[in-house]
N, C-alpha and C positions, 0 to 999 in steps of 0.2 A: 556333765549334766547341762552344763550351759548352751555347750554345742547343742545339744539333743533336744535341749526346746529351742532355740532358736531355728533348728531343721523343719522343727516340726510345727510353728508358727509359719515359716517361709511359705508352704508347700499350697495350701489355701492360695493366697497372694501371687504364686508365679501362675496359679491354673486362670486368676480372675483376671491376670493381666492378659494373656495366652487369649482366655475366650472374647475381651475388648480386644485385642488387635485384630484376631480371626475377623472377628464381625464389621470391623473398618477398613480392612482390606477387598472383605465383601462386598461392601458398601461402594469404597471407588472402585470395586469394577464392576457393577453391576452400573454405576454414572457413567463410567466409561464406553459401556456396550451401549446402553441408552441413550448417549449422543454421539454426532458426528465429530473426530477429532480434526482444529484444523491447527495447521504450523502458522506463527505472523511475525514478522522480524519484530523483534521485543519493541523498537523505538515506535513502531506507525502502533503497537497492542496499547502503547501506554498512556497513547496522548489520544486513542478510541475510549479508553476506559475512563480518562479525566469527561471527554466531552458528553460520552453517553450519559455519565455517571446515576446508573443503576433505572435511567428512563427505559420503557417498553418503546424495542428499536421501530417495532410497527408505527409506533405514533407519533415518532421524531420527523417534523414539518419545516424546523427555522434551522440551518445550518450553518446559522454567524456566530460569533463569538468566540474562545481561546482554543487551543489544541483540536482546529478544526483543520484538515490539511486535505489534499486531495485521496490520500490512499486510505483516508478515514470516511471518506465521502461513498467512496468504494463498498469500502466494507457495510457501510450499513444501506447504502442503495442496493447491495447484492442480498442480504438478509431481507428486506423489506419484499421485494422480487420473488424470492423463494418464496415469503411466506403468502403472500398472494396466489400465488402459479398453484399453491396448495403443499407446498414440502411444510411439514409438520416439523418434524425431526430437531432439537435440539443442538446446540452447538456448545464445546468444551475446545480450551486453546493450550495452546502447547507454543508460548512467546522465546526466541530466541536470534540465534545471528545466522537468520536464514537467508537466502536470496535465489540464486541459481540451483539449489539443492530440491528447492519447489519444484520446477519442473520435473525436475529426476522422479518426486513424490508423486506427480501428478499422472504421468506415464506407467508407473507399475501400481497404481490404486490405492498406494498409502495414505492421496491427499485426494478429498474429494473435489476441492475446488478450490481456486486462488481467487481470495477476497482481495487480493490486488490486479485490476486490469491489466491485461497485455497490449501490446500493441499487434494488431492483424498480421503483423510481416513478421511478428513473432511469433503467432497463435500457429500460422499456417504451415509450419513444417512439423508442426507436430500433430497435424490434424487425423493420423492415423491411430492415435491413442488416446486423444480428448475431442472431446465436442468446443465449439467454439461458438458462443450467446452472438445473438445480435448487438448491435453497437446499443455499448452506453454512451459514449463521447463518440459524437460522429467525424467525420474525414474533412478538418478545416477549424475544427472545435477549440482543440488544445492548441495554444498560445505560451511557452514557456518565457519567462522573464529569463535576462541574464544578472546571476548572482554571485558577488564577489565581496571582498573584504571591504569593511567602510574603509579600508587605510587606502585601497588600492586606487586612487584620483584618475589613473590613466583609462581604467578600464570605469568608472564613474562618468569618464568627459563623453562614452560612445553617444552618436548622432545619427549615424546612417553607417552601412554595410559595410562603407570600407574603410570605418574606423576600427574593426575589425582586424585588419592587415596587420598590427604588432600584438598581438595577444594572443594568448594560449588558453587551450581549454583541455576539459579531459573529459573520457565517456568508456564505452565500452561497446566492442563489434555484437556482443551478448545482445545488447538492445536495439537494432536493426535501425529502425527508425530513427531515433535519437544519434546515431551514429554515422547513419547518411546525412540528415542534416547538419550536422556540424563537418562535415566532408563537405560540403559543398558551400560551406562557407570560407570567406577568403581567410582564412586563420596564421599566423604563423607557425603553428605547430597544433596538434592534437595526441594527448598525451592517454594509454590504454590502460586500466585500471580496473578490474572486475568487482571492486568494492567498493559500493556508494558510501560509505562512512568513511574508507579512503580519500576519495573525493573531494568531501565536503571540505577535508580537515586540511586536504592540499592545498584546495582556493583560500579558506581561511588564513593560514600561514603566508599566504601568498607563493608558493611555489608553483602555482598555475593561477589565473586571471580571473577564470571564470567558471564557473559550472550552469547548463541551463537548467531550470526548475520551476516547477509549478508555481504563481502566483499565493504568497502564501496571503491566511485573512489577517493577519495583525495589523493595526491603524497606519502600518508606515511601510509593511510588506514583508518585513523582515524576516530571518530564518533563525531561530538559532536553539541548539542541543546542546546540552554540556558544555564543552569552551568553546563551540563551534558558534561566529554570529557573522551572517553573512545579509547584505543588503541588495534589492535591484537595481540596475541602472534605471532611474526612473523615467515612467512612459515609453519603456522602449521594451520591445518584444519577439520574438521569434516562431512562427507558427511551424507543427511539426504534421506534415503532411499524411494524417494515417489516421485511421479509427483504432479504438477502444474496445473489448470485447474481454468477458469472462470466461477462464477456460476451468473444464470439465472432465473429469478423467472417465474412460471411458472403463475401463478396468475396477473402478468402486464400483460394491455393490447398490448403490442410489444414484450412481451415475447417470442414467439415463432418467430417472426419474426427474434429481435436479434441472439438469439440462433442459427437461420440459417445462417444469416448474418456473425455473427463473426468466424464459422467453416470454412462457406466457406473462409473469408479471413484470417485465420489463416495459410490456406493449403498451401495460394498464398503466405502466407509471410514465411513459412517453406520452399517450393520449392526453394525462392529466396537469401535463409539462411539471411535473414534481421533478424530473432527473435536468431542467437546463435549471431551475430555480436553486436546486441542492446545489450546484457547480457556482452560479450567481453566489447567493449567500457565502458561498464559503470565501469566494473571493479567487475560484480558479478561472470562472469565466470572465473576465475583462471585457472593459468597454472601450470597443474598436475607434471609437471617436476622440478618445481617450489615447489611447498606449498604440505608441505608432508598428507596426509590424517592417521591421526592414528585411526581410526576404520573403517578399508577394510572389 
């Protein structure tokens, strides 16, 4: 008897559970279809979500203060752009340990667009399968500081180009740009690693010297993620020879639209000089009177 009410109490209960799940599964895919899904390496989604924190990206103007970085800069100068140009469409994120897997995305229509800029020497060989925006950071713009451990004093002491000559660095042939320049700098070695959290953690430990990297906004420049804290050699800089540009897959189905969308509000937010302001405030564009560039 006991079984036979307790069956018969159950049965109610597993239909009313059945019909809330059905209806929540409905739900996020019906979110799902309704927005654009995009990938964002989990560390640049975390420190976008600290600094938006739940502001309408349209009317985000001041871009100083914490977990401001340049690929957050990105991200919401390429939303603001769309939503200008007229893309309507929603956006839903999918944060994890993405990097070179985006392009792969971006090429067969998975990703409709990298809220993380390219560099032009990167856009351009894939320009059979995405569209490629006009410059957000133009050719002479980006200046990356050299970032290394506060422990590391020798690669601290750098002055000029060929203090250079004893120090190591690392990068990746992946980033074109990035990779010529430090090629053409007099290094003692350059070390290849396809993974930027690699990277970071290598110069920290000090098993390599230096990494270059966007000027970040904190009061003293500094960088640092979980046990990773890494410092600039101060006023001293490296300019990286190349534009900036959003890429667009031409295989999503809003691809072409985007692609229109963001030129055109790129031009409205270049007229209004909002995109060298967003770069200024965050602390990527430097003052050249300031922070000496040793490879002119």
């Amino acid at each position: 008897m006991a079984n036979s009410s307790y069956g018969f109490n159950r049965a109610p209960l597993t239909k009313a559970l059945l019909i809330i799940a059905l209806f929540c599964i409905t739900q996020y895919a019906y979110a799902r279809q309704d927005s654009v899904l995009i990938y964002i390496r989990d560390d640049v989604y975390i420190d976008y979500l600290k600094f938006v924190a739940d502001r309408d990206i349209s009317l985000i103007d001041n871009f100083s203060g914490e977990n401001i970085r340049r690929d957050v800069v990105d991200m919401i100068i390429a939303q603001q752009a769309l939503k200008l140009g007229g893309f309507e469409h929603r956006f839903s994120y999918a944060p994890g340990k993405v990097n070179f897997r985006n392009t792969k995305m971006l090429q067969n229509g998975q990703l409709l667009i990298s809220f993380d800029s390219y560099w032009q020497q990167d856009a351009l060989p894939l320009a059979s399968k995405v569209y490629i925006s006009d410059e957000v950071i133009r050719n002479g713009e980006y200046v990356a500081g050299i970032y290394t451990s506060p422990e590391n004093s020798k690669t601290l002491a750098v002055k000029k180009l060929s203090d250079l000559a004893e120090l190591t660095s690392v990068s990746t042939p992946k980033w074109r740009t990035d990779w010529k320049t430090l090629q053409d700098l007099p290094l003692k070695s350059l070390t290849q690693d396809d993974s930027w959290l690699s990277m970071v953690r290598m110069v920290n430990i000090q098993w390599i010297d230096f990494i270059l990297m966007p000027f970040n906004s904190t009061p003293d420049q500094s960088f640092t993620m979980d046990k990773v804290h890494l410092v600039p050699v101060k006023n001293i800089g490296v300019v990286l020879k190349d534009s900036r540009h959003f890429v667009i897959s031409k295989a999503h189905p809003r691809g072409q639209e985007a692609y229109l969308a963001i030129n055109k509000g790129l031009k409205i937010l270049r007229q209004q000089g909002a995109i060298v302001k967003a770069y200024q405030q965050a602390g990527f564009f430097v003052d050249r009177d300031i922070v000496k560039i040793i490879n002119p």
